[in-house]
Structures are given as C-alpha cells and as structure tokens.
N, CA, C and O atoms as a CHARMM CRD file, in Angstrom:
* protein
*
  256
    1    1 UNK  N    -36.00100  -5.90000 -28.67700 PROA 1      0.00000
    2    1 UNK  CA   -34.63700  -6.38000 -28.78400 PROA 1      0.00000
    3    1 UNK  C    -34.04400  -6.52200 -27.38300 PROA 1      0.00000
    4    1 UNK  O    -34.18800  -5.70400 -26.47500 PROA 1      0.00000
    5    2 UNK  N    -33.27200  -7.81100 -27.31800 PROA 2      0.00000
    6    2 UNK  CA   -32.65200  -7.50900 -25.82200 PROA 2      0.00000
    7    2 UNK  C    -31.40500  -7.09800 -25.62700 PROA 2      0.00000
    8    2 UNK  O    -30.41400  -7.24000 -26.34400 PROA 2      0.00000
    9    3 UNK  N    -31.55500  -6.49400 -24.43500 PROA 3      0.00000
   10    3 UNK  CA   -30.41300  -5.79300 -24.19100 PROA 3      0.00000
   11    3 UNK  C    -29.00900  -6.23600 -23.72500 PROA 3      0.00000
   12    3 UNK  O    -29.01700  -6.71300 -22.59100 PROA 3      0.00000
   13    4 UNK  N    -27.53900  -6.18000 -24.46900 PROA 4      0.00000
   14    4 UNK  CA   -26.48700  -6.68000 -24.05000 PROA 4      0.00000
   15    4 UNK  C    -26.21000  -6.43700 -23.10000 PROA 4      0.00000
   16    4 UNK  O    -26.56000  -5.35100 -22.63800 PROA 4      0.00000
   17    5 UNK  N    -25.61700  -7.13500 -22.51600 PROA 5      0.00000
   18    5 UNK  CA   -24.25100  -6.79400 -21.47800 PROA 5      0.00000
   19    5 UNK  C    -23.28100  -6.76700 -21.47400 PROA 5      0.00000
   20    5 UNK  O    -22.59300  -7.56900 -22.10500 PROA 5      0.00000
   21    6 UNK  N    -22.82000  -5.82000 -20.75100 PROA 6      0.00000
   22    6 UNK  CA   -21.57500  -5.14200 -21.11900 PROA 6      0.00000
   23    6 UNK  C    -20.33100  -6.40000 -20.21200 PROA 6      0.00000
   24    6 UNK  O    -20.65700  -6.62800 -19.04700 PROA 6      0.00000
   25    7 UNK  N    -19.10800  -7.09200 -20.68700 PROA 7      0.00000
   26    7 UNK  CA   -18.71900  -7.72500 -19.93600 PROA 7      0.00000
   27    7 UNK  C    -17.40800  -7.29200 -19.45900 PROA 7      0.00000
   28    7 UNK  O    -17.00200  -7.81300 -18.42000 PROA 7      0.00000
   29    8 UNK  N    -16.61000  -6.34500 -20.10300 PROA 8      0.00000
   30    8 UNK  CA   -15.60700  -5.73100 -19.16500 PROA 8      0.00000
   31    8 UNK  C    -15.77800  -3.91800 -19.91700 PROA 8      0.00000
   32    8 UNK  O    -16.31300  -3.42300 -20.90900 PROA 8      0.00000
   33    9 UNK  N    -15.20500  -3.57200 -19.08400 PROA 9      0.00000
   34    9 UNK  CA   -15.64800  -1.95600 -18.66900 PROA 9      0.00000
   35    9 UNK  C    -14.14400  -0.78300 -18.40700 PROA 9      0.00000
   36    9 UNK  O    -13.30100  -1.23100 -17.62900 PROA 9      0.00000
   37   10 UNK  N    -13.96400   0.06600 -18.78200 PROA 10     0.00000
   38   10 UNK  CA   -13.00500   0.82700 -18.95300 PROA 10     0.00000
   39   10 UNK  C    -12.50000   1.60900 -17.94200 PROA 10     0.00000
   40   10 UNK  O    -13.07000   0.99600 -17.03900 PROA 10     0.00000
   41   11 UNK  N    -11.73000   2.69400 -17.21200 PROA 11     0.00000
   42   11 UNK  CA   -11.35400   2.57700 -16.53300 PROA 11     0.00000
   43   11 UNK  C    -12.95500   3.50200 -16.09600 PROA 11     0.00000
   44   11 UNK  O    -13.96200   3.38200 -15.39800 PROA 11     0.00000
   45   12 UNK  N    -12.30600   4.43200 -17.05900 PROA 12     0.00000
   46   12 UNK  CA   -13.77100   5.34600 -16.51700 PROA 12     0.00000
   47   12 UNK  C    -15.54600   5.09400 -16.34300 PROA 12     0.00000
   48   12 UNK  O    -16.45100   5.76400 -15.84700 PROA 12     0.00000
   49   13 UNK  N    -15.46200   3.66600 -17.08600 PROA 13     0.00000
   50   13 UNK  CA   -16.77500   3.41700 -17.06800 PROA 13     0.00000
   51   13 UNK  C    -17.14000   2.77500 -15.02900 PROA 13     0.00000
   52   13 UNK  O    -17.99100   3.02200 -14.17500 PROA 13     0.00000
   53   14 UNK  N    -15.82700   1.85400 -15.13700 PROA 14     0.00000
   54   14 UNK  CA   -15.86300   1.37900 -14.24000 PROA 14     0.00000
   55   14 UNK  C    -16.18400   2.27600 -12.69100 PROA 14     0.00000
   56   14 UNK  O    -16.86400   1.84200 -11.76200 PROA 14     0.00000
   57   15 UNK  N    -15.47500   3.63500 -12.74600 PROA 15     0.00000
   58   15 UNK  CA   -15.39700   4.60900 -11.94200 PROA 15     0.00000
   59   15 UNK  C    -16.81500   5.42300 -11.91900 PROA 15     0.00000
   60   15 UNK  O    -17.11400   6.32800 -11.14100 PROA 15     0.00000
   61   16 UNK  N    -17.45300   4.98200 -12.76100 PROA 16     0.00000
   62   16 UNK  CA   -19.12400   5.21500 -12.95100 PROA 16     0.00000
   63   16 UNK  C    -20.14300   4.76600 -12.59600 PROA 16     0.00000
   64   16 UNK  O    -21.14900   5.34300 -12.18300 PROA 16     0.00000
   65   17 UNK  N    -19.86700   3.37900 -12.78200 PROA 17     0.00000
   66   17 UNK  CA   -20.52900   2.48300 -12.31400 PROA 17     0.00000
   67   17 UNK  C    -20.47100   2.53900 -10.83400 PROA 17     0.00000
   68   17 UNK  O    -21.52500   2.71700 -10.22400 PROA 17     0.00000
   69   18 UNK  N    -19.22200   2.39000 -10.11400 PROA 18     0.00000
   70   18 UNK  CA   -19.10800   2.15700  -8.64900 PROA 18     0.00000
   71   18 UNK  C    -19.15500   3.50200  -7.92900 PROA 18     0.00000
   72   18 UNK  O    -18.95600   3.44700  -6.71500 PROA 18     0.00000
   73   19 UNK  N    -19.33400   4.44600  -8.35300 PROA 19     0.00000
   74   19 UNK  CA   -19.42200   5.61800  -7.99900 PROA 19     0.00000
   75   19 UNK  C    -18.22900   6.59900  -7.17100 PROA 19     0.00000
   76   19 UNK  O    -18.24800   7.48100  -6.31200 PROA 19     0.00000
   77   20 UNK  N    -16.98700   5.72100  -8.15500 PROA 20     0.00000
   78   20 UNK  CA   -15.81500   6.35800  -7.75700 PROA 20     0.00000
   79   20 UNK  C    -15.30500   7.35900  -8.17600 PROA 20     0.00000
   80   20 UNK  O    -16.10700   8.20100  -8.58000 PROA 20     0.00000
   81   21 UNK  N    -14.12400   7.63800  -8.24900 PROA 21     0.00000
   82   21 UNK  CA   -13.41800   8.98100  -9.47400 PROA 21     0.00000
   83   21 UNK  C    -12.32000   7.73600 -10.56800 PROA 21     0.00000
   84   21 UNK  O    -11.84800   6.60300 -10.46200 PROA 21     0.00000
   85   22 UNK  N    -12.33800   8.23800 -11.01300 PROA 22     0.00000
   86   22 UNK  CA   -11.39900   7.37400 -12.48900 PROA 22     0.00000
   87   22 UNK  C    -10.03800   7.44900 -11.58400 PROA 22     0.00000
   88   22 UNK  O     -9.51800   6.36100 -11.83200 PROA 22     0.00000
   89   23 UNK  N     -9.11100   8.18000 -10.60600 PROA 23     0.00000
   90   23 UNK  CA    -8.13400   8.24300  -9.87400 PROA 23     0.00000
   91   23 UNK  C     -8.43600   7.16500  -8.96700 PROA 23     0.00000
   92   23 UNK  O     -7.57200   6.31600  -8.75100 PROA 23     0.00000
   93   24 UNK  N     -9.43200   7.11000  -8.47500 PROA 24     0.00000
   94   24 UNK  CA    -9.40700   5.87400  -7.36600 PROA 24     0.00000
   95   24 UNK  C     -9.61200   4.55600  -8.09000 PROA 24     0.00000
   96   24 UNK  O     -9.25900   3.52500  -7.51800 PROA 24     0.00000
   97   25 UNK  N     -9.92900   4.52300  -8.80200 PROA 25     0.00000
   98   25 UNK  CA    -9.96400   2.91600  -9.90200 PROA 25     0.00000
   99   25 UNK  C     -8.83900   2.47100 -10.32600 PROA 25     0.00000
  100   25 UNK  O     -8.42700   1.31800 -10.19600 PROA 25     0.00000
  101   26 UNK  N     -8.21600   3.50800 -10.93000 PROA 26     0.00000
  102   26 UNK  CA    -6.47500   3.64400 -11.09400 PROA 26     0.00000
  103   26 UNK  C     -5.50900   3.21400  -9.86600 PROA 26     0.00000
  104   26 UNK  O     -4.58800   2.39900  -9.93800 PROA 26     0.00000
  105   27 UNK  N     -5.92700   3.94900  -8.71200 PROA 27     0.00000
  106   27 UNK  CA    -5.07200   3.83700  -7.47200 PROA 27     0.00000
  107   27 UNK  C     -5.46500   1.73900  -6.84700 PROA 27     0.00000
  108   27 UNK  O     -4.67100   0.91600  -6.39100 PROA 27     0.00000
  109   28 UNK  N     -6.87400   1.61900  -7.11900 PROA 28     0.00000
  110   28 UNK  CA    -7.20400  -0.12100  -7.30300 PROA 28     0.00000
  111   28 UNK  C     -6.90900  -1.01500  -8.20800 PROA 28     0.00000
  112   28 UNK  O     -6.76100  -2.19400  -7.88700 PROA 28     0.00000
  113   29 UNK  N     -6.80600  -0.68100  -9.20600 PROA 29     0.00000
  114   29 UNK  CA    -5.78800  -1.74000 -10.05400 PROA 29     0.00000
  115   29 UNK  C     -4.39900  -1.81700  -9.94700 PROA 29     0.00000
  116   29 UNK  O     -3.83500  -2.89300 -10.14300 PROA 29     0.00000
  117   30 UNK  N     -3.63200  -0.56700  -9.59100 PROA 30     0.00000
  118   30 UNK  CA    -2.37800  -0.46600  -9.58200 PROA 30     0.00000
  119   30 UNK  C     -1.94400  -1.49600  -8.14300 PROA 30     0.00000
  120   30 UNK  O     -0.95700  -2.20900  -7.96100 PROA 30     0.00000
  121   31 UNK  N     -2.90200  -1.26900  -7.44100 PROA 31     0.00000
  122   31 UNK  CA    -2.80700  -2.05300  -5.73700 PROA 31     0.00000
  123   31 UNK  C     -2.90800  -3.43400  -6.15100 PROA 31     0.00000
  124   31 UNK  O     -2.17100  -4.18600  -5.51200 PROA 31     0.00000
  125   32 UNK  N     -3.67400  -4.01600  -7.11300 PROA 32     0.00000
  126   32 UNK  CA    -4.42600  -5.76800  -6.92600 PROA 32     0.00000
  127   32 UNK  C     -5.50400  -5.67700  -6.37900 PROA 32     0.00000
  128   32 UNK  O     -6.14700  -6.71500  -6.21800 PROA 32     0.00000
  129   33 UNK  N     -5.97500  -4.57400  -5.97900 PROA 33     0.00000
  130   33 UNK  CA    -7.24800  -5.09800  -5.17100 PROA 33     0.00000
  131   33 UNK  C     -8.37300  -4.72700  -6.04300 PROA 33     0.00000
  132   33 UNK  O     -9.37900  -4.33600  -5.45000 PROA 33     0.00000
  133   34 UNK  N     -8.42200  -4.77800  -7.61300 PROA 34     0.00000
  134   34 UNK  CA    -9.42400  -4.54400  -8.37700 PROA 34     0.00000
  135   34 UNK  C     -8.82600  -5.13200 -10.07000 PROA 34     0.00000
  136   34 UNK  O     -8.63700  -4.29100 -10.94900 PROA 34     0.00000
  137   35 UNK  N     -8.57400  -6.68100 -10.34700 PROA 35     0.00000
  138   35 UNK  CA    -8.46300  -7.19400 -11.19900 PROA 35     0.00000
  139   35 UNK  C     -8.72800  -6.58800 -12.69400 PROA 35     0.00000
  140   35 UNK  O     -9.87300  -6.67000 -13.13800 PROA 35     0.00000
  141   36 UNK  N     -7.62500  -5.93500 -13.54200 PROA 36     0.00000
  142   36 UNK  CA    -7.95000  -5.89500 -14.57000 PROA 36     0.00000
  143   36 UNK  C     -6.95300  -5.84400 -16.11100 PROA 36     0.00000
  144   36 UNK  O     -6.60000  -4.74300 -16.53300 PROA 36     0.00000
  145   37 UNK  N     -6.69000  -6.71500 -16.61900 PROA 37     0.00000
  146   37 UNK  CA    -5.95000  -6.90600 -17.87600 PROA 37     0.00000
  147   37 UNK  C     -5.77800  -6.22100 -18.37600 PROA 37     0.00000
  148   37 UNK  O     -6.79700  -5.60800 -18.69300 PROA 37     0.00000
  149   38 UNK  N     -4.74300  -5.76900 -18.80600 PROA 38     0.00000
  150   38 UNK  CA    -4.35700  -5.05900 -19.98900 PROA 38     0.00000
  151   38 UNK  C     -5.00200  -5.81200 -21.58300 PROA 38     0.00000
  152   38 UNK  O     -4.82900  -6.92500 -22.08100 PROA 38     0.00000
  153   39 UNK  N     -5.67800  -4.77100 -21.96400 PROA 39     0.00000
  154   39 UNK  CA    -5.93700  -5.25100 -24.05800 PROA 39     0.00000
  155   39 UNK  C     -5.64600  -4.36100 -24.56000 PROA 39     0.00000
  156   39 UNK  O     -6.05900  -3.24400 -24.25100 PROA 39     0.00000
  157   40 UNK  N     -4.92000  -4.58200 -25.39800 PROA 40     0.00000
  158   40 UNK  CA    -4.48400  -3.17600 -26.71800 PROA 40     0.00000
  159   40 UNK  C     -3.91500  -1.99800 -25.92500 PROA 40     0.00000
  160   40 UNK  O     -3.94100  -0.84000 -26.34200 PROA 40     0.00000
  161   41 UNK  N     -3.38400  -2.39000 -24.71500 PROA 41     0.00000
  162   41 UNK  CA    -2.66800  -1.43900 -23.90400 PROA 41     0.00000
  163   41 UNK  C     -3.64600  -0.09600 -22.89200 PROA 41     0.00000
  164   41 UNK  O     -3.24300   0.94200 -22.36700 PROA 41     0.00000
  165   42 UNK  N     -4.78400  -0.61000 -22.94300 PROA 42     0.00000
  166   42 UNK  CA    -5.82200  -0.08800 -21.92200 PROA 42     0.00000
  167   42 UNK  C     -6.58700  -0.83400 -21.04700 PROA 42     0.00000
  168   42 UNK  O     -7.32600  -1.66700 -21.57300 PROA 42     0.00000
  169   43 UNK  N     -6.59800  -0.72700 -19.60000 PROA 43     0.00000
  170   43 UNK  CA    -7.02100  -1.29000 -18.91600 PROA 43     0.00000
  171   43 UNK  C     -8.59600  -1.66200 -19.09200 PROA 43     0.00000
  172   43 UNK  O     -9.48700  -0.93200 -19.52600 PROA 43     0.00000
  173   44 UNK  N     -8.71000  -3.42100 -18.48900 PROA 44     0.00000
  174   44 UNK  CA   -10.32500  -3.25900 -18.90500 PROA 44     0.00000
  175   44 UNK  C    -11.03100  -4.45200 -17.77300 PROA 44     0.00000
  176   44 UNK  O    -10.98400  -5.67200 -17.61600 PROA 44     0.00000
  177   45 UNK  N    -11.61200  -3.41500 -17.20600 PROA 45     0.00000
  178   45 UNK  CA   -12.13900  -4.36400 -15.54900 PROA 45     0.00000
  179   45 UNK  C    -13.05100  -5.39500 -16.39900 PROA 45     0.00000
  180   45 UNK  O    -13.52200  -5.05700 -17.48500 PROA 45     0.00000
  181   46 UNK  N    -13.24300  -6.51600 -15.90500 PROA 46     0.00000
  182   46 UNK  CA   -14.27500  -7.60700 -15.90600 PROA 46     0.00000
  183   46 UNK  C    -15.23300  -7.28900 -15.32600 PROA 46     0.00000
  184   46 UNK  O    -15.01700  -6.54800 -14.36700 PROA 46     0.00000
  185   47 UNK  N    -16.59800  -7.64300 -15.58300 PROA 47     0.00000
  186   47 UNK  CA   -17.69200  -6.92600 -14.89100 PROA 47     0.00000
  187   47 UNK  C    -18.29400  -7.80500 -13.58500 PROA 47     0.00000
  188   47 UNK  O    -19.18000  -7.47500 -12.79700 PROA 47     0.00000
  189   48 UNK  N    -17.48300  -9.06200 -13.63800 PROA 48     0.00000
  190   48 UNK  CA   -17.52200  -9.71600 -12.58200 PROA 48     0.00000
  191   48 UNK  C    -16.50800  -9.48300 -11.07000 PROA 48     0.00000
  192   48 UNK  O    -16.55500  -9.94200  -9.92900 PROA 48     0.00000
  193   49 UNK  N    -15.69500  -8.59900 -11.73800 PROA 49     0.00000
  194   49 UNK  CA   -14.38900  -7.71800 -10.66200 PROA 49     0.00000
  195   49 UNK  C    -15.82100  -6.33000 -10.05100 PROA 49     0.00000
  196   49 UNK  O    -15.99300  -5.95900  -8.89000 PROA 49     0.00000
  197   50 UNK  N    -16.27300  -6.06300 -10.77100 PROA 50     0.00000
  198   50 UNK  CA   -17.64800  -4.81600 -10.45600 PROA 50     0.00000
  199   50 UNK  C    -18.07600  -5.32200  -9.66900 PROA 50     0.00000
  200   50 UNK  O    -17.91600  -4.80500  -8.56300 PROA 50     0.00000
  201   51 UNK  N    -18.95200  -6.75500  -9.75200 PROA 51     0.00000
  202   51 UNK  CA   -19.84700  -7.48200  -9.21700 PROA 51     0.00000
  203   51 UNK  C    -19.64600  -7.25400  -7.94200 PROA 51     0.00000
  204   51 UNK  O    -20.35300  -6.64100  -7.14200 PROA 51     0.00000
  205   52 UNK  N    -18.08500  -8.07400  -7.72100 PROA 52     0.00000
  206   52 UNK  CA   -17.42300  -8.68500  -6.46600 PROA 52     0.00000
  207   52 UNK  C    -17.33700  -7.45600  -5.43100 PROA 52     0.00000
  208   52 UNK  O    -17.64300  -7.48000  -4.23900 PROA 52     0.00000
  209   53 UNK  N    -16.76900  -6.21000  -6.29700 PROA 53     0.00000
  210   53 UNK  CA   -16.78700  -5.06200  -5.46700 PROA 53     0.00000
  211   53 UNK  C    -18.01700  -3.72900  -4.86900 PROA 53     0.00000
  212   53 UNK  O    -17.97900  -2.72600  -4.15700 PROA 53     0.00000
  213   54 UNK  N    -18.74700  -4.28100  -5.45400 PROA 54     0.00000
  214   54 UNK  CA   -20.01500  -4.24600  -5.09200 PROA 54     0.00000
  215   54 UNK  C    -20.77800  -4.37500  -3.96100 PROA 54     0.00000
  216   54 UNK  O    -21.43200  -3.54200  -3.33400 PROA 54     0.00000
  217   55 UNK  N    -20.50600  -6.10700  -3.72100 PROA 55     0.00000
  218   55 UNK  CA   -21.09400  -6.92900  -2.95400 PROA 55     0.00000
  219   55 UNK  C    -20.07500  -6.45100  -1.53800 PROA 55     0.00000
  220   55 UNK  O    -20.50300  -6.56600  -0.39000 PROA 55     0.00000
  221   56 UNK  N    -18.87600  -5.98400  -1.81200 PROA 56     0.00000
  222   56 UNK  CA   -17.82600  -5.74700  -0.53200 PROA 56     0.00000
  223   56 UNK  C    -18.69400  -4.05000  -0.37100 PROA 56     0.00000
  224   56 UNK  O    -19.40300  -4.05000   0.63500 PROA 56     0.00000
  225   57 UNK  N    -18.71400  -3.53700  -0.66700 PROA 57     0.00000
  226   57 UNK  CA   -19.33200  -1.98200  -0.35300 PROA 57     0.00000
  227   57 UNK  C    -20.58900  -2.19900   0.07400 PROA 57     0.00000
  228   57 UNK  O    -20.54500  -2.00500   1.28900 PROA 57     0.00000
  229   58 UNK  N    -21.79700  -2.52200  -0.26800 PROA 58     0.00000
  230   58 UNK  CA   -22.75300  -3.38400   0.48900 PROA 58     0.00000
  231   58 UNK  C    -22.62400  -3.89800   1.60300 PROA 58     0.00000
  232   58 UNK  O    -23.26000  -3.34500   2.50000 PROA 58     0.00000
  233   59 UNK  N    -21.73800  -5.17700   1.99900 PROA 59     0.00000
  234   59 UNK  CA   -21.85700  -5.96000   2.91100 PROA 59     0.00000
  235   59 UNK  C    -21.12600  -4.53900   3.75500 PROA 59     0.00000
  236   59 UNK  O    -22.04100  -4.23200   4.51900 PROA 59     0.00000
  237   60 UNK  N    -20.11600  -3.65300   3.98100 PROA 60     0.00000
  238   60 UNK  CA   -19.57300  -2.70000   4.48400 PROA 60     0.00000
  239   60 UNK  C    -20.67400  -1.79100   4.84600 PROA 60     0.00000
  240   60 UNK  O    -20.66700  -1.55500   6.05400 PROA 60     0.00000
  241   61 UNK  N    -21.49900  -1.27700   4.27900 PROA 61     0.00000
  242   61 UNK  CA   -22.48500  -0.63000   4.30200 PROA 61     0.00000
  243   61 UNK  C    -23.82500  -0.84600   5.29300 PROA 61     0.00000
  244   61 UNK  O    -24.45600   0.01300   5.90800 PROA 61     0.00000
  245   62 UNK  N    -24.05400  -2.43500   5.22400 PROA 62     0.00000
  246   62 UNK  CA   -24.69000  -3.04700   6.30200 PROA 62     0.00000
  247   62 UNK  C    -24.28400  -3.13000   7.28000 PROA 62     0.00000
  248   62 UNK  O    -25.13500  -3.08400   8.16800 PROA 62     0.00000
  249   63 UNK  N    -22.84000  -3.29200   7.73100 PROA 63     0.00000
  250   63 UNK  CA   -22.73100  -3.57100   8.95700 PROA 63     0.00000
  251   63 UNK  C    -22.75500  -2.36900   9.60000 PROA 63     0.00000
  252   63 UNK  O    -22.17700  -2.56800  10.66800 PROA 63     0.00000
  253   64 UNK  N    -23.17600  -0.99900   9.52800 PROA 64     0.00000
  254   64 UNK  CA   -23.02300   0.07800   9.98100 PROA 64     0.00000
  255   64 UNK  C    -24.36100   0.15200  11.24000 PROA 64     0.00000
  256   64 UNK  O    -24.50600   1.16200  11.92800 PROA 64     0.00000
C-alpha cells in the first residue's frame, strides 16, 4: 500500500518535524514568518511552509 502524505501539519507536529519546541512554532506564526491558516479554529502549517523552512535552515547551515 502506498504511503500518504501528510499535507498540512499541526502545531505540534510541525514543531517535530523541524525540530523545534511547539513555543517556537507559535512564536513563527504569530510573527508571519511561518504561514499557517486557521481551520476549525486550530492552526494548521502547509507542508510546503515545512518544505520552505527547511531549505532556509539548510542553506544557513551550509554556509557555516
């Protein structure tokens, strides 16, 4: 069977994934600098907002 993907992600999942704390994901959406909609009154990152922030911690990471 293949496996789904997940396409937007919760606060805490999100803070899992990127290897943050659920406070600093919070403190990035509240800023703009981490895109994520309100549904049913809980925040829910796009997994393409993951992607993007990803690729910025990486490219940060390289230039060291």
């Amino acid at each position: 069977m293949a496996a789904v993907q997940q396409t937007e992600f919760s606060v805490s999942e999100a803070a899992r994934q990127l290897g943050f704390s659920v406070q600093y994901v919070y403190s990035l959406v509240y800023s703009g600098k981490l895109r994520a909609p309100r549904v049913a009154g809980k925040w829910r990152i796009p997994s393409a907002e993951l992607i993007e922030r990803r690729k910025r911690m990486e490219s940060r990471n390289g230039e060291r």
